[in-house]
N, C-alpha and C positions, 0 to 999 in steps of 0.2 A: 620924632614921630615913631610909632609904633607899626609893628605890621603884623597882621595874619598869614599864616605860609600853608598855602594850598598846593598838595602834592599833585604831580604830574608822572605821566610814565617817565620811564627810563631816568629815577632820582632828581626828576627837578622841578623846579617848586616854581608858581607863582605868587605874590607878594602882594598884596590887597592893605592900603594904608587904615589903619585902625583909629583914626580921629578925625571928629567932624561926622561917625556917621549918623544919618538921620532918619537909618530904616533899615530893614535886613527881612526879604521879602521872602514869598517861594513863588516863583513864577510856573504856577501850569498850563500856562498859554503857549508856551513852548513845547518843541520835540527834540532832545527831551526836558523834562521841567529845569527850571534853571534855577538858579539864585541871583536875586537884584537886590545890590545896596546900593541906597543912595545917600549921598552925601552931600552937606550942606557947605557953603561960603559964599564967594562972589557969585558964583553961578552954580546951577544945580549938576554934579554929576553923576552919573551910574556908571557899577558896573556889573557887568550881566558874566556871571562864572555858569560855565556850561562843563556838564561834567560825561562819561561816557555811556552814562545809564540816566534815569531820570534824580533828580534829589529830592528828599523829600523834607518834613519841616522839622524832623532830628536832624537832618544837615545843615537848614537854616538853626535851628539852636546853637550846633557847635559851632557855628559863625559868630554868634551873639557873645557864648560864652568865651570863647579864644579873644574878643576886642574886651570884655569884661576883664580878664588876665591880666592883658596889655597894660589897661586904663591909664595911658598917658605917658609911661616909660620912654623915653627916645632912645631909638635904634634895636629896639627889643621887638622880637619876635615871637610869638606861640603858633602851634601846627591846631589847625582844625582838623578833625580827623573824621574826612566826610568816606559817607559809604561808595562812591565809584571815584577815579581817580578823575582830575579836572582835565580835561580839552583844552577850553581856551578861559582867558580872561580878559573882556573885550570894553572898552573904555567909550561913553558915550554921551 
């Protein structure tokens, strides 16, 4: 499996699986706007990337394009290189 690698302060990264997904949103229902992918298999998951400023849907692209990179590689990673650094990555 592949992974997207979302920077975080102080050098460290969180790691977002790059297969199976089945959407790559922008969420501006949020403060501040987030990023929602969802992902398909036994059960539906999301993950909501909240980052320190709002993102916008050049963020959701480098998203799409960083899992396009990936496409299926196992254990290979590409950096998204979104405009604020990420907060959290929250699993739901």
């Amino acid at each position: 499996m592949g992974y997207v690698k979302l920077e975080k302060a102080a050098d460290a990264f969180d790691l977002i699986p790059a297969e199976n997904v089945a959407m790559v949103k922008l969420n501006t229902a949020t403060t501040p706007d987030t990023i929602d992918v969802t992902y398909i298999g036994s059960a539906t998951l999301n993950i909501t990337v909240t980052g320190a400023a709002d993102y916008t849907q050049a963020d959701v692209q480098a998203v799409i394009n960083a899992i396009d990179v990936i496409n299926g590689y196992a254990g290979a990673s590409h950096a998204a290189n979104l405009s604020s650094l990420v907060v959290s990555s929250t699993y739901a």
